[in-house]
C-alpha positions in Angstrom: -83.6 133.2 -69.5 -85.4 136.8 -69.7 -84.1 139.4 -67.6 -87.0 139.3 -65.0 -85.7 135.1 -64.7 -82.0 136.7 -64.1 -83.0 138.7 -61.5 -85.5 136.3 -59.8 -83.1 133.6 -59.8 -80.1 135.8 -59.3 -79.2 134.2 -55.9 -79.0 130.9 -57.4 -76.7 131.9 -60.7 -74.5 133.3 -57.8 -73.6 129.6 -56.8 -71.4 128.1 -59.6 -72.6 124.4 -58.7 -76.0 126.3 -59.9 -75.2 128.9 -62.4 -77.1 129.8 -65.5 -76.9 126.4 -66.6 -78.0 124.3 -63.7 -81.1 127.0 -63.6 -82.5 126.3 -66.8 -82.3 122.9 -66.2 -84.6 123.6 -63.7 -86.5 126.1 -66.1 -86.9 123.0 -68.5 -87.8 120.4 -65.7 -91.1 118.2 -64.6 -91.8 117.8 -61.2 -95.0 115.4 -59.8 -95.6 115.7 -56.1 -98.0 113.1 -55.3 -99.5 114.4 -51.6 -100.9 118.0 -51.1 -100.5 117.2 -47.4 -97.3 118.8 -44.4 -94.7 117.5 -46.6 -95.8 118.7 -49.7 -96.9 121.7 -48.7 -93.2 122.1 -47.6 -91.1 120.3 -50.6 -93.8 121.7 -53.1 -93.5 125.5 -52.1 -89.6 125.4 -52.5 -89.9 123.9 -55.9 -91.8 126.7 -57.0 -89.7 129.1 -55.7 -86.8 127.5 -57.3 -88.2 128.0 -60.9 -89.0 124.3 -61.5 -90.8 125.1 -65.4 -93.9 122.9 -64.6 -95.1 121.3 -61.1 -98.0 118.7 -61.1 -99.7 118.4 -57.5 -101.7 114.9 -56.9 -104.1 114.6 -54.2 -107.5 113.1 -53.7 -108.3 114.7 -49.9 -109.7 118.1 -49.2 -108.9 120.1 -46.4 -109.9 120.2 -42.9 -109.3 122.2 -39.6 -106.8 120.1 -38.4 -104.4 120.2 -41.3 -103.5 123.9 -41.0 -101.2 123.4 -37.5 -98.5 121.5 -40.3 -100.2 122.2 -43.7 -98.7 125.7 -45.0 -100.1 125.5 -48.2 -103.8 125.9 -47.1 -105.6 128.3 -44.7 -108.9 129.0 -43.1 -110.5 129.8 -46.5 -109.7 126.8 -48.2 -110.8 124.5 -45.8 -113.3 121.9 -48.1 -111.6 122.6 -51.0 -109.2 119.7 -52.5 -105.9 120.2 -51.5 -104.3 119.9 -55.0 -106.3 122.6 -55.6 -105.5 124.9 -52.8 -101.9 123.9 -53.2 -102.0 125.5 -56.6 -103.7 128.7 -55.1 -100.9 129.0 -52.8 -98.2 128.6 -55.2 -99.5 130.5 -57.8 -99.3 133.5 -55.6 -95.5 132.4 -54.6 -94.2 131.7 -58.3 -96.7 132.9 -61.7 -94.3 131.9 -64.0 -94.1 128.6 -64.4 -97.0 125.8 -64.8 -99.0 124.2 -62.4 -101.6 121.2 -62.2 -103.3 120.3 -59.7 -105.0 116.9 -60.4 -107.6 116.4 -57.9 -107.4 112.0 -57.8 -106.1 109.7 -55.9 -103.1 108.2 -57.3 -102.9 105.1 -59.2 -101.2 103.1 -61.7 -103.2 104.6 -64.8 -102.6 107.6 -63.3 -99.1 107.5 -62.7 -98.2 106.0 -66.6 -100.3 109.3 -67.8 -98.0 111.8 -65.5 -94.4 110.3 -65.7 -93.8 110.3 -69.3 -93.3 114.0 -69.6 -92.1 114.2 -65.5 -88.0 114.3 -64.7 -89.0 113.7 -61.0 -91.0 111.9 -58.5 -91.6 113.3 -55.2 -93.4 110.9 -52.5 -95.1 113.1 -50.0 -97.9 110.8 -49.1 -98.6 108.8 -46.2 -100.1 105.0 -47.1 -97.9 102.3 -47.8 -99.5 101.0 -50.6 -99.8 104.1 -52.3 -95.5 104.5 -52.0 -95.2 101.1 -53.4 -97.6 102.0 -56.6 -95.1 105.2 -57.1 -92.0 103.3 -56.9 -93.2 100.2 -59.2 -94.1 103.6 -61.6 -90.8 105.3 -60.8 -89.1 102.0 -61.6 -91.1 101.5 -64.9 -90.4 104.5 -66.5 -86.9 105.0 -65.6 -87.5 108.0 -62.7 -85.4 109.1 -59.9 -88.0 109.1 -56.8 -87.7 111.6 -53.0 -89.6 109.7 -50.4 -90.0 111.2 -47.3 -91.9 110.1 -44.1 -93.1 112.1 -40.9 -94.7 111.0 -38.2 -94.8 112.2 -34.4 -91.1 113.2 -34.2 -89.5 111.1 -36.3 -88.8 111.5 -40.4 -86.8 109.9 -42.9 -85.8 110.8 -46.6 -84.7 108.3 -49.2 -83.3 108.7 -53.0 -84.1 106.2 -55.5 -82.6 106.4 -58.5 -83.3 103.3 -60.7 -80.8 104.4 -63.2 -77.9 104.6 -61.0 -77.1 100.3 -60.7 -76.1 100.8 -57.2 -79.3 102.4 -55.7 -82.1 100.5 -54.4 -85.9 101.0 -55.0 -87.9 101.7 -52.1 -89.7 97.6 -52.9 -85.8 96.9 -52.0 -86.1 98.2 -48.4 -90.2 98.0 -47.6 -91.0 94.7 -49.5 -94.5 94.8 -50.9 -95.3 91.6 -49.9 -94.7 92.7 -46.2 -97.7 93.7 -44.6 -97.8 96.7 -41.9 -100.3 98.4 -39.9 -100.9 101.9 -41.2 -100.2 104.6 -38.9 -100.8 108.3 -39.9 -101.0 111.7 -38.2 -105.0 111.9 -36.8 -104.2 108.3 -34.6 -100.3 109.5 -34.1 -100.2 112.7 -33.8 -97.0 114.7 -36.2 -94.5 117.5 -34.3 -95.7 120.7 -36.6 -91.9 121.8 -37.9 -90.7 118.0 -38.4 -92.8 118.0 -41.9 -91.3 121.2 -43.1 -87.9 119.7 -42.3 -88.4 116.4 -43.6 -90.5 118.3 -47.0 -87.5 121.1 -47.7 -84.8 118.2 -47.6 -87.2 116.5 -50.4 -86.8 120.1 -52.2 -83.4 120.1 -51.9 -82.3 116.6 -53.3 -84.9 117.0 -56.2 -82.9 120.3 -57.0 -79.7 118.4 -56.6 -80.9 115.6 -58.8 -82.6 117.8 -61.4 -79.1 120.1 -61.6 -76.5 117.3 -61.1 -74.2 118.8 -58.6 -73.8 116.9 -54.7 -74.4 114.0 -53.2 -77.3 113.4 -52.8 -79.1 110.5 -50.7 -78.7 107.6 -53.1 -78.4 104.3 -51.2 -78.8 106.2 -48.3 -81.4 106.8 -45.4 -81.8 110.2 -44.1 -83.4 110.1 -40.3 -84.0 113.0 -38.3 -85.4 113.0 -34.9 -86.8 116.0 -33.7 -86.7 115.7 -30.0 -82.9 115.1 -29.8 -82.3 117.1 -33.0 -80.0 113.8 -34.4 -79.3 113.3 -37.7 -78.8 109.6 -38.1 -78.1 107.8 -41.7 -78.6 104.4 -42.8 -76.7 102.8 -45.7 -78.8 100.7 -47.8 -78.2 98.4 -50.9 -79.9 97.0 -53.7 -81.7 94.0 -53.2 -80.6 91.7 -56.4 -83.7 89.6 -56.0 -86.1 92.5 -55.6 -89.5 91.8 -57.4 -89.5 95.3 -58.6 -86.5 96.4 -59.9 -83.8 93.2 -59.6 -84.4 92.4 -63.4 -83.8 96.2 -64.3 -80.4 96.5 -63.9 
């Protein structure tokens, strides 16, 4: 590291789980954050901040009006832009150092296989089911630990899956794809404000855990946080051996 990185990240070489080491692992790291929207705009941000080397943004959508109660990362001005794009806007004004992408498509399996060679991490900030079973089957294929989180009115969850750990589960393990569910989202729902910057910085914070090695992080375990009794619930989980994604991987 330069002396401008020393300084920047000075806080962080302070904590010896951390340290010089652990910070140019991060220096050296790939994130992809598939989903521009409340919890990317709050796992993404953090990332930056931390000094993850390179950060690739997915999203297909474009602003509106009624993203900015939850959505940090765009404003007024960017409103009908495409929020990989003013995601990238936003952090390179937070962190000009390091390299950002933003790839303005929807994700998808050819996608995916072009993204996650070079990536160390998977973060799933979207919102459709199908879509988070298409970045697990990817996250399994290529050998990638994934951070799924979930918000919706005041409820969120956050889940590790880490193929290469035999224990963990993949999220196919849990939320079968062969299981069909009615898709709910924030414009039918509605979505407390804060509850996607909670659910987003804990995404932040296990990739950093993940990307460094040092913790516990949330590996066969399910994160739930309810906002309106402030209750932090978890949920152990196992691998399913018969799962059609990942139960001839390990």
């Amino acid at each position: 590291m330069n002396d401008e990185q020393l300084l920047r990240y000075s806080r962080h070489l302070l904590l010896e789980e951390i340290d010089v080491a652990g910070q140019e692992k991060l220096l050296a790291s790939h994130a992809v954050i598939i989903g521009a929207g409340g919890l990317g705009s709050a796992a993404t941000p953090y990332l930056a901040a931390a000094g993850i080397g390179k950060l690739t943004l997915v999203d297909h959508d474009q602003v509106d009006l009624t993203n900015l109660q939850r959505q940090v990362m765009h404003s007024h001005k960017t409103i009908g832009q495409n929020k990989a794009a003013s995601g990238k806007q936003f952090l390179e004004q937070l962190n000009s150092t390091i390299e950002l992408i933003a790839v303005e498509e929807r994700a998808s399996a050819e996608l995916l296989n072009l993204l996650l060679p070079t990536a160390q991490i998977v973060l799933d900030c979207t919102d459709n089911y199908a879509t988070r079973q298409l970045i697990n089957l990817a996250c399994v294929e290529h050998q990638l630990p994934l951070v799924s989180g979930a918000a919706l009115r005041f409820d969120g969850q956050v889940n590790v899956f880490d193929i290469r750990s035999p224990e963990s589960p993949c999220y196919a393990c849990i939320f079968s794809p062969e299981e069909q569910f009615e898709e709910t989202n924030c414009a039918s729902m509605g979505v407390f404000a804060p509850l996607v910057g909670i659910i987003g910085s804990i995404q932040a914070a296990q990739a950093l855990q993940l990307l460094i090695g040092f913790g516990d992080p949330l590996i066969g375990r399910m994160l739930l946080w309810n906002a309106l009794t402030t209750q932090i619930d978890e949920i152990r989980l196992k691998r399913n051996p018969e799962c059609s994604v990942c139960g001839n991987r390990h």
